[in-house]
mmJSON file of the N, C-alpha and C atoms, coordinates in Angstrom:
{"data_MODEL":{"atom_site":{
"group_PDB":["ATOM","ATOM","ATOM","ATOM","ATOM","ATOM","ATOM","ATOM","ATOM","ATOM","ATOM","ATOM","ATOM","ATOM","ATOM","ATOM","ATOM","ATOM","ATOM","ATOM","ATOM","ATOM","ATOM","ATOM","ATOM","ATOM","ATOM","ATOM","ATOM","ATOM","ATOM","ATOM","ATOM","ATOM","ATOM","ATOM","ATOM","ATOM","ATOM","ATOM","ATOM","ATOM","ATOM","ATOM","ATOM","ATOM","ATOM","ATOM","ATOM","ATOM","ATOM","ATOM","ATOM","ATOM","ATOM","ATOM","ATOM","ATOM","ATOM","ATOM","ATOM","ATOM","ATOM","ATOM","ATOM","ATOM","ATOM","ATOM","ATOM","ATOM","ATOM","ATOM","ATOM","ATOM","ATOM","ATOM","ATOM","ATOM","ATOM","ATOM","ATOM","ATOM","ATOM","ATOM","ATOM","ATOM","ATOM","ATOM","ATOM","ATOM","ATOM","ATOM","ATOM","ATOM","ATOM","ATOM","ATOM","ATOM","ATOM","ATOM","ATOM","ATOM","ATOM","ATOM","ATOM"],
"id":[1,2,3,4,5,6,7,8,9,10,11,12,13,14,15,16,17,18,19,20,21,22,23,24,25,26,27,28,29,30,31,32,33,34,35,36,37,38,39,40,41,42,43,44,45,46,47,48,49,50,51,52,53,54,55,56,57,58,59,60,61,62,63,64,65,66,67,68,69,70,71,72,73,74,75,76,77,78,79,80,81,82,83,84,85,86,87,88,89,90,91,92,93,94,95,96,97,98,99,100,101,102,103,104,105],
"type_symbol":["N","C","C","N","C","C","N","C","C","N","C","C","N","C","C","N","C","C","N","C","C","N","C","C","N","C","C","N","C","C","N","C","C","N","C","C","N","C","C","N","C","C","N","C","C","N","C","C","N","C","C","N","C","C","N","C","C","N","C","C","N","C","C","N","C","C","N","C","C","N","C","C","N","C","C","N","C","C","N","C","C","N","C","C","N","C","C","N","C","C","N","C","C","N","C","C","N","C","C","N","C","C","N","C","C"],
"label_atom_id":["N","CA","C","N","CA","C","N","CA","C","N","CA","C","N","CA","C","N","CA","C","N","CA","C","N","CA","C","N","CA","C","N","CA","C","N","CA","C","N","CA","C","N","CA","C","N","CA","C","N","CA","C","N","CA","C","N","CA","C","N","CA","C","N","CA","C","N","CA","C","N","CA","C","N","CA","C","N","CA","C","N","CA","C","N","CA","C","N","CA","C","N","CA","C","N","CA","C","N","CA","C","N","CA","C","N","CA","C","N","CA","C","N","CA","C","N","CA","C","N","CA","C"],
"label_alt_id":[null,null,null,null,null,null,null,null,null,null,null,null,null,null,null,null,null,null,null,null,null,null,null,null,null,null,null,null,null,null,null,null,null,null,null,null,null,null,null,null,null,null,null,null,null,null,null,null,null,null,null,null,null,null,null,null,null,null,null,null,null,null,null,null,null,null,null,null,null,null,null,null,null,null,null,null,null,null,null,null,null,null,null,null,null,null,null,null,null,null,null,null,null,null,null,null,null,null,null,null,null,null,null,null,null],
"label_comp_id":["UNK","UNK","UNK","UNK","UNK","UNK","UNK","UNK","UNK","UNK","UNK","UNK","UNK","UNK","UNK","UNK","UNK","UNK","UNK","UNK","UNK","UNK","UNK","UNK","UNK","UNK","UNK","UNK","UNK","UNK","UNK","UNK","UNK","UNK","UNK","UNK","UNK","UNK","UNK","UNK","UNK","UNK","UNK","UNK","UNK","UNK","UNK","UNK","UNK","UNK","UNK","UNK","UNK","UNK","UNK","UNK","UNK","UNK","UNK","UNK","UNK","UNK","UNK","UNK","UNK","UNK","UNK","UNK","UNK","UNK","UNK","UNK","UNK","UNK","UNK","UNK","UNK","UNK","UNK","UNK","UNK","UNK","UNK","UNK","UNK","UNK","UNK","UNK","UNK","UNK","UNK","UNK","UNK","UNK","UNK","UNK","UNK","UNK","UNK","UNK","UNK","UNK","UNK","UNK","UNK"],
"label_asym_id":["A","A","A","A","A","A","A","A","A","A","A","A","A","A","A","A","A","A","A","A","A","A","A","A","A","A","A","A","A","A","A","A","A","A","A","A","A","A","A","A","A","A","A","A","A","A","A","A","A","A","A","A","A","A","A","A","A","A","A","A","A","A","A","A","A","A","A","A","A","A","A","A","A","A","A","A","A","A","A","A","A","A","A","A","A","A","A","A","A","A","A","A","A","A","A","A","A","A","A","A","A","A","A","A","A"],
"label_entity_id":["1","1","1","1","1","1","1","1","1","1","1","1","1","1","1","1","1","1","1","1","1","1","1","1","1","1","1","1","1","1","1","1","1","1","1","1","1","1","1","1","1","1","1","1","1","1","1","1","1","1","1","1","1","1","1","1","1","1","1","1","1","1","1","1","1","1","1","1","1","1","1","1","1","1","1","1","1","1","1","1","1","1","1","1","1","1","1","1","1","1","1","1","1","1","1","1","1","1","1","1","1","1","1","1","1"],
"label_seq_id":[1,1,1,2,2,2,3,3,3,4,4,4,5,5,5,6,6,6,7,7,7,8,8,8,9,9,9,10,10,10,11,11,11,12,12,12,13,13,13,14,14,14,15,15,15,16,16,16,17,17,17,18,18,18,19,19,19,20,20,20,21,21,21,22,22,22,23,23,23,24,24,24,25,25,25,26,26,26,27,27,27,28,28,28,29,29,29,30,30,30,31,31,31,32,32,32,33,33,33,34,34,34,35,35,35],
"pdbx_PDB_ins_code":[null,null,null,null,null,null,null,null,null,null,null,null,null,null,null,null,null,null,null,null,null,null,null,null,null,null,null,null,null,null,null,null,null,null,null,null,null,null,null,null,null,null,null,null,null,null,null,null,null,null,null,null,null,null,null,null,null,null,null,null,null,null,null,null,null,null,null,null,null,null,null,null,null,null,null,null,null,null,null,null,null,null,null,null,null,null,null,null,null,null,null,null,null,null,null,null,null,null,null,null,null,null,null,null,null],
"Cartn_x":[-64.293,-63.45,-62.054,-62.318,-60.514,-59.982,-60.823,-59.876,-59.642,-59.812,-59.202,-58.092,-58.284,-56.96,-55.659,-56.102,-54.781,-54.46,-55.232,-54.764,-53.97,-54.334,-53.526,-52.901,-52.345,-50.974,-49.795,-50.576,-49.544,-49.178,-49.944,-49.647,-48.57,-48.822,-47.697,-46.446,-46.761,-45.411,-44.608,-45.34,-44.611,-43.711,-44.442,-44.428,-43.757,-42.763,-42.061,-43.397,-42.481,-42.89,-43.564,-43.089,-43.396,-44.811,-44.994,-46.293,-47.034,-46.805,-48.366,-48.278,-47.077,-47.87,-49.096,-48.443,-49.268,-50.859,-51.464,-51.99,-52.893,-52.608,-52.649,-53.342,-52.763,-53.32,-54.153,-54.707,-55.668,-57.074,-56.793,-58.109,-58.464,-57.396,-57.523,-58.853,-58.4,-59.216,-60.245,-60.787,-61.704,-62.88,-62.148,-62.702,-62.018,-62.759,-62.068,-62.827,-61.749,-62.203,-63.438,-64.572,-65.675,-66.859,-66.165,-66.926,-66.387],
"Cartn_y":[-6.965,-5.806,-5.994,-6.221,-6.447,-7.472,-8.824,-10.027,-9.596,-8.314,-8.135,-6.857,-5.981,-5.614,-6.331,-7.417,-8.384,-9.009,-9.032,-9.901,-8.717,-7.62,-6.713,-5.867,-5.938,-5.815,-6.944,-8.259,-8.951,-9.013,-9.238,-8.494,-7.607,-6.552,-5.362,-5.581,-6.167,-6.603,-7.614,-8.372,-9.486,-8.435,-7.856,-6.913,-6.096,-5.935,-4.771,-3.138,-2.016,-1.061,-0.723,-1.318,-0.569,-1.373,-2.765,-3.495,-2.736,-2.708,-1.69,-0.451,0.466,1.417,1.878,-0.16,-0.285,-0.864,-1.075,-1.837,-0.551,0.329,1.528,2.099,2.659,3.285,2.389,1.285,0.192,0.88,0.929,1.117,2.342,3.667,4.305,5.133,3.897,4.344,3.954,2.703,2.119,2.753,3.412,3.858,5.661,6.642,7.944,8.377,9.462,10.163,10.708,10.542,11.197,9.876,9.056,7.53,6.701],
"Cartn_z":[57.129,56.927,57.505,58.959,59.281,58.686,58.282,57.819,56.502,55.799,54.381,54.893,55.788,56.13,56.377,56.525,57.741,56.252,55.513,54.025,52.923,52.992,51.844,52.965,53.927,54.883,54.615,54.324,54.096,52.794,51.969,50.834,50.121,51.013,50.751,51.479,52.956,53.06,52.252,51.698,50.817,49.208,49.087,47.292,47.508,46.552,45.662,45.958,46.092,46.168,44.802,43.953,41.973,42.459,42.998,42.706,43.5,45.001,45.833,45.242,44.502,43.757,42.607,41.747,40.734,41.295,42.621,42.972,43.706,44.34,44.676,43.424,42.177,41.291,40.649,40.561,40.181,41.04,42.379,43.189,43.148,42.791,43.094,41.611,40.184,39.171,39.336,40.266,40.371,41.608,42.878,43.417,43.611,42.586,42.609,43.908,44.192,45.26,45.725,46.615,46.899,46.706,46.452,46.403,48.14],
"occupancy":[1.0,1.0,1.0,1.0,1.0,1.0,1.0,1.0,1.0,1.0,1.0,1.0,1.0,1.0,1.0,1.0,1.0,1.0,1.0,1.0,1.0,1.0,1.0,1.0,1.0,1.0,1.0,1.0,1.0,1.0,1.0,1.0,1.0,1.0,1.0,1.0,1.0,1.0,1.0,1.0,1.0,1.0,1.0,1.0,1.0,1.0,1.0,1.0,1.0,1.0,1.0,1.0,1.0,1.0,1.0,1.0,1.0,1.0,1.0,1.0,1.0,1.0,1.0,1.0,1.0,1.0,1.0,1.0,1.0,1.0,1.0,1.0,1.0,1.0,1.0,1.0,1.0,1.0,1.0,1.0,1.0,1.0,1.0,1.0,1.0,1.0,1.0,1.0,1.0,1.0,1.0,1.0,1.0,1.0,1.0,1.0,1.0,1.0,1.0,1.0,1.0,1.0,1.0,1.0,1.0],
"B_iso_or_equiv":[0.0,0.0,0.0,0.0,0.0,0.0,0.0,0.0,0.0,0.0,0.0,0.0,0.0,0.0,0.0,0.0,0.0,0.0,0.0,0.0,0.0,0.0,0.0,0.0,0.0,0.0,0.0,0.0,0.0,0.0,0.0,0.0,0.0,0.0,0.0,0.0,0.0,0.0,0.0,0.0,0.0,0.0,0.0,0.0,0.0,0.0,0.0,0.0,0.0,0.0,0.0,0.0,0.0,0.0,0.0,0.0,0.0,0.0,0.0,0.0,0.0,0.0,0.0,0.0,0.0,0.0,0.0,0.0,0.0,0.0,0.0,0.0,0.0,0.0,0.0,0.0,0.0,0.0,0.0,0.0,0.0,0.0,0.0,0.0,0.0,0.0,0.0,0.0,0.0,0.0,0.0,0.0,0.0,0.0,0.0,0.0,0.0,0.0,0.0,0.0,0.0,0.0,0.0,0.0,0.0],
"pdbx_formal_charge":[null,null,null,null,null,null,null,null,null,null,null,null,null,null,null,null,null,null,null,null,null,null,null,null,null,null,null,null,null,null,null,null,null,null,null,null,null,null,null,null,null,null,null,null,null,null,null,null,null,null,null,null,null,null,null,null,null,null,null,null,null,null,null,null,null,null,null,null,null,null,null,null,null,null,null,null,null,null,null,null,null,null,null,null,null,null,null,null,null,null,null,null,null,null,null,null,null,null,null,null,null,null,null,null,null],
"auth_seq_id":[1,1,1,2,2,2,3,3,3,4,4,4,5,5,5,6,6,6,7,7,7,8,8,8,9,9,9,10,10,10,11,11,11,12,12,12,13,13,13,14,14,14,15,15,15,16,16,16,17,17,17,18,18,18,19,19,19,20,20,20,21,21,21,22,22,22,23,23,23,24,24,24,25,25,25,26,26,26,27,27,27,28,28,28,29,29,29,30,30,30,31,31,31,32,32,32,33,33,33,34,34,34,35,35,35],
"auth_comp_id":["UNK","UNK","UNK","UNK","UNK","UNK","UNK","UNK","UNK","UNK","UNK","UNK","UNK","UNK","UNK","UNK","UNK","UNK","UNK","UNK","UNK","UNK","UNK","UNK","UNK","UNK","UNK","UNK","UNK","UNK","UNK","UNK","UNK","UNK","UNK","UNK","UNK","UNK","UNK","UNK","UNK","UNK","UNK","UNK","UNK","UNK","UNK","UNK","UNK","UNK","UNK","UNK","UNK","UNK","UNK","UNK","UNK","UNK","UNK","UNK","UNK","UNK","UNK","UNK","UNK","UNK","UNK","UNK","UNK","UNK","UNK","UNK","UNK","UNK","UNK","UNK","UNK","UNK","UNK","UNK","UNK","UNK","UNK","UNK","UNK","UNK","UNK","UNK","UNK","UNK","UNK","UNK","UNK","UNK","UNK","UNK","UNK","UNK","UNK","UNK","UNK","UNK","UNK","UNK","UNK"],
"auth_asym_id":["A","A","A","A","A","A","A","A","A","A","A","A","A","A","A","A","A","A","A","A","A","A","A","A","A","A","A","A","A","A","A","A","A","A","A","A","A","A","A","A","A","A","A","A","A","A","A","A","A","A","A","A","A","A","A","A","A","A","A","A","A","A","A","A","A","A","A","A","A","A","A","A","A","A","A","A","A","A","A","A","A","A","A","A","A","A","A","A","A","A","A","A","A","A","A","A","A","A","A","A","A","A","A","A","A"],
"auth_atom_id":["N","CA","C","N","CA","C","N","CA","C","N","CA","C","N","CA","C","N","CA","C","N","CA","C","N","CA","C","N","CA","C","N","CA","C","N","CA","C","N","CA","C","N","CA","C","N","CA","C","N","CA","C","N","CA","C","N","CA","C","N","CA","C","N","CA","C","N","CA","C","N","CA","C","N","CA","C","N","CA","C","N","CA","C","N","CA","C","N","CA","C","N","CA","C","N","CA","C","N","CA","C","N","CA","C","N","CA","C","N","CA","C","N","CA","C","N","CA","C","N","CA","C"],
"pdbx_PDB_model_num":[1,1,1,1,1,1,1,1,1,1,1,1,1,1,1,1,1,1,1,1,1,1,1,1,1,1,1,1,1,1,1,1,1,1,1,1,1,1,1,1,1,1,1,1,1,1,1,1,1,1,1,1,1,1,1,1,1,1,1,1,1,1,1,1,1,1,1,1,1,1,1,1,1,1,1,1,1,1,1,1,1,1,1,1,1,1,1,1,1,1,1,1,1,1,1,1,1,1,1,1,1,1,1,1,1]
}}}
């Protein structure tokens, strides 16, 4: 669990805001709320 935090922190620090938004709404269809 933490070694995939420490990996999509860097991630987002590396990326454009348009990409962690688009990356953001990816998970967010994949995992909807109450899951």
């Amino acid at each position: 669990g933490t070694e995939n935090l420490k990996r999509i922190y860097r991630f987002e620090k590396d990326a454009s805001l348009k990409r962690i938004l688009s990356f953001m709404e990816y998970k967010t269809v994949w995992h909807p709320i109450g899951i």
